[in-house]
N, C-alpha and C positions, 0 to 999 in steps of 0.2 A: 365463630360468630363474627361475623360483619359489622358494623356501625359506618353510617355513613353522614358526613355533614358538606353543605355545598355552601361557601360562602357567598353572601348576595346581598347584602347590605347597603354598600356604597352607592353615592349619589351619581359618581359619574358625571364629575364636572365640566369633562373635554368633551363629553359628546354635546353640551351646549343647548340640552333639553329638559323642558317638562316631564318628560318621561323619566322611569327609571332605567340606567344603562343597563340590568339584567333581564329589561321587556324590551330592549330592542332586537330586532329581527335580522338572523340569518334563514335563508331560504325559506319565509315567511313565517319564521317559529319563533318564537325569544328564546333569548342566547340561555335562561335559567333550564326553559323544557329542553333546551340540545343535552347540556349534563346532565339533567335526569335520567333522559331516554339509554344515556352512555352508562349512565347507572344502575337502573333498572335489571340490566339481566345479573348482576353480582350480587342481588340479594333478594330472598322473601319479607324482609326484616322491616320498616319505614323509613324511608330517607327522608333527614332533615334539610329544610333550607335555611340559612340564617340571615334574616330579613332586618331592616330599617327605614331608610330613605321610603316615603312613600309606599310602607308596609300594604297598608289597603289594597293599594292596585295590583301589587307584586302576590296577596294572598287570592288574590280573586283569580288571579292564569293558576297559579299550584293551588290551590284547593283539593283536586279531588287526582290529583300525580306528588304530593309531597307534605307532610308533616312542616309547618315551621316551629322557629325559635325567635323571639323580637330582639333583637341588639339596639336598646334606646340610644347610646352612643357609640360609636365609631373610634377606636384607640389603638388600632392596629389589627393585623392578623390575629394573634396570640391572644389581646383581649377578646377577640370576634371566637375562638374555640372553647375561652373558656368560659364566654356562656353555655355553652352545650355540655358539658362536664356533665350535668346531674342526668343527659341523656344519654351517655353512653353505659353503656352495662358492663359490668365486673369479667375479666377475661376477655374482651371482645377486641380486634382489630378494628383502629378508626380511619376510615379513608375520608382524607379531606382532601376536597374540591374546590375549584372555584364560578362562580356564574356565568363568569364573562369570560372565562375558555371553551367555547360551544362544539369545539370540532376534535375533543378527545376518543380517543376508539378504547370500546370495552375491552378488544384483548392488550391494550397495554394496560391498563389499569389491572385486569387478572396477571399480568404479570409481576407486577409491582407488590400486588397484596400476594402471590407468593415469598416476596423477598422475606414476611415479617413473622417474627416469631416471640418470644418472651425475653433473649438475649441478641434481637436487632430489628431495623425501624427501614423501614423501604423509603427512599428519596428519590424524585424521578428527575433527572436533570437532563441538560440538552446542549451540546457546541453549538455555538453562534458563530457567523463573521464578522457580525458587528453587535456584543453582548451589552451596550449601551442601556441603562437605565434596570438591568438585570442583579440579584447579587449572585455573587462571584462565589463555586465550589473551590474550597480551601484545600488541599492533600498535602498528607505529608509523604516522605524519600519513599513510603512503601505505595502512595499512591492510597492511601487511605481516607475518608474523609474526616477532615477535623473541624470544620467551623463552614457555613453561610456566610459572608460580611454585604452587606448590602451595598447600592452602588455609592453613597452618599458616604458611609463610613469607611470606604476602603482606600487604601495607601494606593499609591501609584504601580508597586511592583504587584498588586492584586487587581488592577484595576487590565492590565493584560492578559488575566486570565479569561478563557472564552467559553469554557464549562459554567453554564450556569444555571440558577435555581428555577425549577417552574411553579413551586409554589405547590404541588401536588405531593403528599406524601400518604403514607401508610404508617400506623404506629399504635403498638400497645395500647389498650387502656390506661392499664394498670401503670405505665411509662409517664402518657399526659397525666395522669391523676397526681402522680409524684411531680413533674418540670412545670406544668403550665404556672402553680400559681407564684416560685419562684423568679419569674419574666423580669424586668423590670425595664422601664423606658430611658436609661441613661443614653440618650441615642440624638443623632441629629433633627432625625422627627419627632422625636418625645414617644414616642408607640413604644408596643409592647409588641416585637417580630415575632412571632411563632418561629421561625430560622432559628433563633438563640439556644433553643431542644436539643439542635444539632450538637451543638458545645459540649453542651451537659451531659448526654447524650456518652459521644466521646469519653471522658472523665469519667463516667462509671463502666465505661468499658464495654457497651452497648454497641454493636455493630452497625454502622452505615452502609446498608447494600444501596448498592442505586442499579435504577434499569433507566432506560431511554427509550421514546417512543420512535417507532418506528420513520415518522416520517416529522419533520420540525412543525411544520403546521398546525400538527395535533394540539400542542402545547399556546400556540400562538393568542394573546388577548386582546377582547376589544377595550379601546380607552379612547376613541375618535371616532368620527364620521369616516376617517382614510381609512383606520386597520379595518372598521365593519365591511369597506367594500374591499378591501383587501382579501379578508377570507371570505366573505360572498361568492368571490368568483373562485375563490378557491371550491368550495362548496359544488356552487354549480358544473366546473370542471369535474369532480369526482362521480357526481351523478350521471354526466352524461357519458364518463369513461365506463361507468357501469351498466348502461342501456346500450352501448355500442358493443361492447360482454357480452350480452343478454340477443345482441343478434338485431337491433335497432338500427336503421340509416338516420342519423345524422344528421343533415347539407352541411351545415356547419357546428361541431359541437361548442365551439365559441359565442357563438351565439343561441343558446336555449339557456330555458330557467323555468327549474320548477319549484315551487314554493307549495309541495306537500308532499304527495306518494303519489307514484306515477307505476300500474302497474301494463305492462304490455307483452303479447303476442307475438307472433310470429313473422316475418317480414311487414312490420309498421315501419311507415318512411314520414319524419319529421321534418319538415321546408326553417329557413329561419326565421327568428326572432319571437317563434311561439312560447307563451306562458301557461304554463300549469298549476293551479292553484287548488287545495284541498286535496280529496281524491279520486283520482282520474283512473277510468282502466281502460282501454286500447287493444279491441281483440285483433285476431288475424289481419295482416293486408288491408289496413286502415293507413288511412295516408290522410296527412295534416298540412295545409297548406302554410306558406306564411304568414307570419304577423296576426296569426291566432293565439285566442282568449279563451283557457277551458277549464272550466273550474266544476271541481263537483260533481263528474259528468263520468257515464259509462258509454263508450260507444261499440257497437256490435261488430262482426267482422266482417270485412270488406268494401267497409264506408265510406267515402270522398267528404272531408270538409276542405273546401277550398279558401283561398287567402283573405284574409282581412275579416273573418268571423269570429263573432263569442257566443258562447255555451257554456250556460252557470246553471247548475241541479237540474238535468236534463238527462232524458234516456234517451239513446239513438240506437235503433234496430241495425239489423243487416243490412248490407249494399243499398244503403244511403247514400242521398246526395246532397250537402249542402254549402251554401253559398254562390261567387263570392260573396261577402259583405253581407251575411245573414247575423241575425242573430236572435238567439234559442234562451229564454228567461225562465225563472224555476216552474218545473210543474210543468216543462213540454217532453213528450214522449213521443217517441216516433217509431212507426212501427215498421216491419223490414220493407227496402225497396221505396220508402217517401221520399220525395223532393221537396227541397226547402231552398228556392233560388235566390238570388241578389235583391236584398235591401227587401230581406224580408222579416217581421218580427213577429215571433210567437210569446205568450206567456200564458203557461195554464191550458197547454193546447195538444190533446191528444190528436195524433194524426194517424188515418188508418194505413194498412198497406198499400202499397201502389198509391199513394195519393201525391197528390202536386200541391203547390203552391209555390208557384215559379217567379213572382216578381211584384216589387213594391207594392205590398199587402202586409196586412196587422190580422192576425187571427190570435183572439185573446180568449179566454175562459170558454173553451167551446171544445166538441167534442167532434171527430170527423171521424167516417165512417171508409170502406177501402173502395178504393179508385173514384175518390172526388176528384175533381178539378178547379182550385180556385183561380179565377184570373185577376189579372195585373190589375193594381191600383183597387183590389177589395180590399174594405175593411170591417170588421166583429165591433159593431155599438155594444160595447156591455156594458159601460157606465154613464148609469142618468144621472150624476151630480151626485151620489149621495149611497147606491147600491149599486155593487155589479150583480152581474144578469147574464146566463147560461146559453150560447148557442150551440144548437143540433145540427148536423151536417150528415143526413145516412149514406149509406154507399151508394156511389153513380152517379151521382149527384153532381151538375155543370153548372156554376157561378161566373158571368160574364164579367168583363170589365168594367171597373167603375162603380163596382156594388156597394152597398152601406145597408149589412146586418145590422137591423135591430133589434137587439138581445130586452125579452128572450123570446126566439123565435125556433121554430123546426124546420129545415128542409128533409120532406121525405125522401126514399128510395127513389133514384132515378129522376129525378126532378131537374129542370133548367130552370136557369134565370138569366133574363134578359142582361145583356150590359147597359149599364147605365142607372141599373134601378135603385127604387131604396125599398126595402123589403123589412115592413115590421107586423106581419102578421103569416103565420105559416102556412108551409105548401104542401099541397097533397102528391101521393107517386105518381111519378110519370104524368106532370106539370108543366106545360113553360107557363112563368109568371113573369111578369115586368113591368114596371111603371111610367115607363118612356114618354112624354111628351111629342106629340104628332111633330112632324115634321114640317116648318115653312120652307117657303122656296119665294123669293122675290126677283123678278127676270128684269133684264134691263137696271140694274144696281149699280150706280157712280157713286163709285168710292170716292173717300172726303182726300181733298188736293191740300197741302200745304201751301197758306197765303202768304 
């Protein structure tokens, strides 16, 4: 059996926020959902989190990813687990965690919780070059562990040692149930160190195995604005070494960021500075221009979005084309072979096959039919102050330049419309309708002279 508790309590002074340091965000997730998701696959069981600081907010992200436990005051690690004591169960391995190390990988942690058994306690520790602010793994001549000493209580000749604690262990129930409640804070912080186990630990003869994760980072905490973007980019580096794996171009993997699940295809070519946000999936030979925005968004294969566009809860068919500098609001669909051209904005806008709309136009809450044609500078009236209002668009259907749908309005099959017009009352197939103002013409015309 498993037990698992994530420590998440603290306020998180250095990050200098209203927020709670275990809601703030790596690769748009907070750093408490990163250690769950890393926890998640080691058990069927509930994972605890142990909350405090601004509990409310911190309960409302875990809600429905994690059980909590409230910690009203803040006394150290070792008081922070032994609120949990009455949840751990009899027999059970307890892997503690912490909120603010978001970039731990599941199989070191199954490694670690192999170390543990009823006569020893898994300890995950890590060499540093500079172990500054860490506490210092103690060994004795065989190389054993015998003591944690934190960085604040330790002597000078401990204070060069570079093995040190990550705060992550594995251990007994039955072990905590016996050390936690003898803790006691005789210490330079007055806390109660959960590390002090280790001692006791030692002295009844208890085994300290320790593993190490694989890569230093894993372990690494945020306590700043600096370490967040520190592993930020670590983050984003690992993703995008993993889509260039997967057979992704790149331009620059230094510069991409995605900030949810990015699933892609088969030769997809990514431009830089593009943003991924929520869930995105990228069929075959889909190519993303730069300095795009895509959030939420499935695009089909063989699509062109071009540079400086964004796409939030949006469908996009096959061998699409859109952009530059388009941009696609929730609730547009595009269906294979549309064009969606420069400084164009949809929202709520199905678009049929083969259809166009090539250039500064708004087509909003409307519905298009295949091989329309919108022209430049249309736009879909759908709201009168107070309701929106549904525009029809059938197939074949030619909209000039300059138009102003007024929703809600139909154009049938095969229908023109003049440019210029304003059109709020529908057309029947195979129409031109237009509202154009006759044409003057004044001859002989002197232009006015600056006096």
């Amino acid at each position: 059996m498993l037990d698992i508790i994530i420590l998440a309590a603290g306020k998180g002074t250095r990050m200098k926020s209203q927020l709670p340091k275990v809601l703030h965000t790596i690769g748009g997730k907070p750093l408490l959902e990163h250690v769950i998701s890393s926890a998640k696959p080691l058990t069927d069981s509930p994972i605890y989190s142990l909350i405090g600081h601004e509990a409310n907010k911190v309960k409302e992200v875990i809600s429905n990813k994690s059980q909590y436990i409230l910690q009203e005051q803040q006394l150290g690690t070792g008081h922070a687990v032994q609120q949990a004591l009455p949840y751990f169960r009899d027999d059970s391995i307890v892997l503690i965690l912490y909120g603010d190390v978001p970039l731990i990988k599941t199989d070191t942690l199954k490694r670690l919780i192999a170390c543990v058994d009823n006569k020893s306690l898994g300890l995950l520790t890590v060499k540093l070059d500079n172990p500054m602010g860490y506490g210092r793994i103690v060994r004795d001549d065989q190389q054993k562990v015998t003591a944690i000493v934190e960085q604040k209580d330790a002597s000078q000749e401990q204070l060069v040692i570079t093995e040190v604690n990550t705060g992550i262990m594995a251990v007994n129930s039955a072990h905590l149930k016996q050390w936690l409640p003898l803790l006691s804070n005789d210490n330079a912080q007055s806390e109660y160190y959960l590390t002090d186990i280790i001692e006791m630990a030692q002295k009844q003869g208890v085994e300290i195995s320790t593993e190490h994760p694989e890569y230093n980072w894993e372990v690494l905490g945020v306590n700043d604005r600096r370490q967040q973007a520190e592993l930020e980019r670590i983050y984003q580096h690992n993703l995008a070494q993993q889509l260039l794996l997967d057979g992704v171009t790149l331009l620059d993997p230094s510069r991409f960021d995605c900030r949810g699940q990015i699933t892609t295809g088969n030769d997809v070519v990514i431009d830089v500075n593009c943003i991924f946000k929520g869930k995105v999936t990228l069929g075959n030979n889909v190519t993303i221009g730069a300095n795009c925005v895509i959030e939420n968004t499935t695009i089909a294969s063989g699509t062109t979005v071009k540079d400086n566009s964004i796409l939030e809860d949006a469908q996009v068919g096959e061998c699409c084309t859109i952009g530059p500098f388009a941009r696609l609001r929730p609730g547009t669909q595009l269906s294979d072979n549309a064009k969606i051209g420069n400084f164009v904005e949809t929202k709520k806008a199905i678009i049929g096959e083969g259809s166009k709309v090539n250039h500064l136009s708004y087509v909003g809450d409307a519905t298009l039919g295949n091989q329309v044609n919108i022209g430049a500078g249309t736009i879909t009236c759908n709201y009168d102050g107070v309701n929106k209002h549904q525009t029809t668009i059938e197939d074949e259907v030619f909209v000039g330049s300059n138009t102003a749908l007024v929703a809600p309005v139909t154009l049938s099959k095969g229908s023109t419309i003049g440019a210029g017009s304003t059109i709020n009352k529908s057309v029947e197939e195979h129409t031109l309708s237009l509202t154009r103002s006759p044409q003057k013409s004044h001859k002989n015309w002197q232009r006015p002279v600056k006096k």
